[in-house]
C-alpha positions, -999 to +999 in steps of 0.1 A: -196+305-482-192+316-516-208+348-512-188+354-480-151+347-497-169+373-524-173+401-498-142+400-482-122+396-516-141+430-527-136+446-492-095+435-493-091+453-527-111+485-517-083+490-492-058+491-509-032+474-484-040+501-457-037+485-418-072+472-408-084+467-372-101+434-365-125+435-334-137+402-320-173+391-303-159+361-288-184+327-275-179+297-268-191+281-296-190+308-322-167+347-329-182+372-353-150+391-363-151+428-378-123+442-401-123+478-401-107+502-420-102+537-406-092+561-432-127+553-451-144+538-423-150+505-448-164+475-424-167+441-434-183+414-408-182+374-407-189+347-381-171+312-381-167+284-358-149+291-323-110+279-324-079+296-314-054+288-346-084+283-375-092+319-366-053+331-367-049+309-403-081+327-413-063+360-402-034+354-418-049+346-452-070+380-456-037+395-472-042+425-459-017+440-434-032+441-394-027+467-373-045+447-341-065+426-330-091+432-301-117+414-283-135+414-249-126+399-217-148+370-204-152+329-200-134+321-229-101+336-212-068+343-225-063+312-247-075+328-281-050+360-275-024+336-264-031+317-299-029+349-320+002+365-307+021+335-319+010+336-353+027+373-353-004+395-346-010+419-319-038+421-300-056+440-270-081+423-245-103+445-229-125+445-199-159+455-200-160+482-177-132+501-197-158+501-227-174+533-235-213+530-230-237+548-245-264+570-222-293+560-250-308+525-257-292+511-292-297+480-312-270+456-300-261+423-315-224+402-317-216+418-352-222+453-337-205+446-309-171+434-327-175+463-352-173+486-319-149+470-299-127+472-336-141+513-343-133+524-304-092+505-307-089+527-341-099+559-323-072+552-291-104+548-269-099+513-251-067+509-227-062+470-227-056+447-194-028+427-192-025+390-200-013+360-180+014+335-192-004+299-189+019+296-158+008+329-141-026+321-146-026+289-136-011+302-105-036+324-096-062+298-101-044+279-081-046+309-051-084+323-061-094+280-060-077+279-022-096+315-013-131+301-024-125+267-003-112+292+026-148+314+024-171+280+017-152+266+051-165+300+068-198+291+054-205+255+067-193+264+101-221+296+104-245+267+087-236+241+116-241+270+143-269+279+133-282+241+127-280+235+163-292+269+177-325+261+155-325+223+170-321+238+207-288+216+211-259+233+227-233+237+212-200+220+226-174+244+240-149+239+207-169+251+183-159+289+199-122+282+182-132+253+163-100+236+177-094+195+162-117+179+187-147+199+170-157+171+143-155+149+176-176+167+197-202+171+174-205+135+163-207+128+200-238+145+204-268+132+218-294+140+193-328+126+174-316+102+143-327+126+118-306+159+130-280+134+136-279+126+096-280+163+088-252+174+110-230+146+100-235+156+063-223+192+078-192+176+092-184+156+065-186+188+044-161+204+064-133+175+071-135+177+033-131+211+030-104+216+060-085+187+039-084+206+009-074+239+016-045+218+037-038+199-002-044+239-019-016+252+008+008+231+002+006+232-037+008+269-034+040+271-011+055+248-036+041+267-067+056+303-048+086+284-040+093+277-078+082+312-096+081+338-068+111+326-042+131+366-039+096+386-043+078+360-014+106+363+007+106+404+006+070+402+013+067+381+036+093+404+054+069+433+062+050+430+096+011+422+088+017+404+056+019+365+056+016+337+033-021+343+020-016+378+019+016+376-003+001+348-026-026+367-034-011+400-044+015+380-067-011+362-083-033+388-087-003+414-094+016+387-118+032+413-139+040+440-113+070+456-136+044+467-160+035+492-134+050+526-135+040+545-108+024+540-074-009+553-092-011+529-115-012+501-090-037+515-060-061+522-094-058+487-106-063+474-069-092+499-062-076+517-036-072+549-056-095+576-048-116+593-077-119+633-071-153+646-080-158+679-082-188+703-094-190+743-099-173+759-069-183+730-046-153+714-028-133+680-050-143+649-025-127+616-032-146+584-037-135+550-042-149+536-063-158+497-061-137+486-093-106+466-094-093+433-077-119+425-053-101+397-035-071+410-033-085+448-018-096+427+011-071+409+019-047+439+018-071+459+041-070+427+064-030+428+062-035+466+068-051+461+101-022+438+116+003+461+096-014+488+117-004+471+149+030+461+145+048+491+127+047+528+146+052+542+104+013+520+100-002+534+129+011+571+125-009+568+087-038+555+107-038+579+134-030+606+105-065+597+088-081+591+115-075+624+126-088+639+098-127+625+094-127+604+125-139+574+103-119+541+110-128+524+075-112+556+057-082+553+072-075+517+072-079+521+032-049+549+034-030+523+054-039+495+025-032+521-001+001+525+012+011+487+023+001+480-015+028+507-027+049+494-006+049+457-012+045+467-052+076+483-048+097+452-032+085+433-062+102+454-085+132+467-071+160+450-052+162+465-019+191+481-008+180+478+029+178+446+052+146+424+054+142+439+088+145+475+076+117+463+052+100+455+080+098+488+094+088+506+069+118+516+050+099+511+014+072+525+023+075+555-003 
């Protein structure tokens, strides 16, 4: 310990009061922090116990002034950047897949990797992601918790399907649209003891699941009701786009005015397409597989039914379709565009009526 207070004491004075960049390695139990110092490229290194304020007292007591702080987006969430822009500092978190990688193998250890993530900040070459309020993100846990029961509900009804086509029992007829009197029908059936214990753990599986996304809907309508009333409400308003669908992209979304073009939001969402383009060959554009997962589906889902009920949806669709003949390309333009347009009736008060929402009149 001794030694340590010795190195940093030495590295504080050979800087002479010039702004340092502290990178972070951050674990659950454990952060090895970097200082670095750009003009000289001086580096000092430590590890300490995880916590949130020790590490911003530790901070504070360098005496040394601190341009940022950075650290690397993962398990250990948003609490620790929370926790450090109270105490006054200013820090980045950055996701993984905006760090620059090298092509060749190179040694790589939790020091190294905070003296990069500290070295890369100092140059301008990491663009931080945005960070929740608690409330935010305990909203969209509350939505991504209600998706994942949605998905495992999908998932025990193929299971019970398939449980009875591999018994040879017939299914009853309302299992097709899995309508109330399903859990009824199955426990009716007449079947050996032993299937009979398997598919009744099956059923129980799903009453409990159908039970909680009911509970998960109805916090979420009262969650949206209390942060996101005006913003549902326009959503909500264009054809296609219902409940789940406008949940999701303000959870996801959360802080839609730090958008400041249409760009900036179909890249974050993944709906962007990335021109590559070689020699004299023609520029193609790819999508590439990045950005909010969840939420690209559900908006290509919205698309669809967007699609079908506005003639300004299906003359895009047609438009694309037109081009390549490929269906899946063109209901991505259609998502690309519903997500421009719903981004922009989050952040601007619209002149027009709800209905003239509807059609298509923020469309841009």
């Amino acid at each position: 310990m001794v030694k340590k207070a010795t190195r940093i004491a030495r590295f504080i004075a050979a800087v002479e009061n010039r702004p340092v960049f502290v990178g972070l390695d951050v674990h659950k139990k454990t952060y090895s922090v970097a200082i670095f110092e750009p003009q000289d490229g001086l580096v000092e290194t430590w590890t300490c116990p995880a916590g949130e304020d020790a590490l911003a007292a530790q901070l504070a007591g360098l005496g040394c002034p601190i341009e940022h702080v950075v650290y690397e987006s993962g398990p250990t969430g948003f609490a620790l950047a929370r926790a450090l822009e109270r105490a006054g500092f200013a820090v980045s978190v950055i996701a993984a897949s905006r760090i620059p990688r090298g092509y060749a193998a190179s040694a790589k250890t939790d020091r190294l990797d905070a003296v990069k993530l500290a070295n890369y900040f100092a140059r301008g070459l990491l663009r931080p992601i945005a960070v929740p309020t608690v409330e935010q993100e305990g909203y969209r846990a509350l939505v991504r918790r209600r998706k994942r029961i949605a998905e495992s509900r999908a998932k025990i009804k193929q299971k019970i399907k398939g449980f009875l086509l591999a018994s040879g029992i017939t299914e009853p007829a309302s299992l097709r649209s899995w309508t109330l009197a399903a859990s009824k029908d199955l426990s009716a059936l007449e079947i050996p003891p032993e299937h009979r214990t398997a598919l009744a753990s099956m059923v129980r599986e799903y009453l409990f699941l159908l039970s909680e996304d009911k509970l998960l809907r109805a916090e979420i309508r009262e969650a949206t009701r209390r942060m996101h009333s005006e913003r549902f409400k326009r959503l909500t308003a264009v054809a296609g786009v219902g409940e789940t669908a406008a949940a999701h992209f303000l959870a996801e979304v959360f802080s839609p005015e730090r958008f400041d073009r249409p760009e900036e939001v179909t890249s974050y969402l993944g709906l962007a397409p990335v021109v590559s383009q070689s020699g004299n060959g023609p520029a193609r554009g790819k999508l590439r597989p990045v950005g909010q997962k969840r939420l690209r589906g559900i908006l290509v889902e919205a698309a669809w039914q967007w699609s079908w009920r506005d003639p300004e949806a299906k003359a895009i669709y047609n438009q694309h379709f037109a081009k390549h003949g490929i269906g899946q390309k063109a209901i991505v333009a259609v998502a690309r565009k519903l997500a421009i347009k719903l981004w922009r009736l989050t952040v601007e008060t619209p002149s027009a009526s709800a209905e003239g929402a509807a059609r298509g009149a923020w469309s841009g």
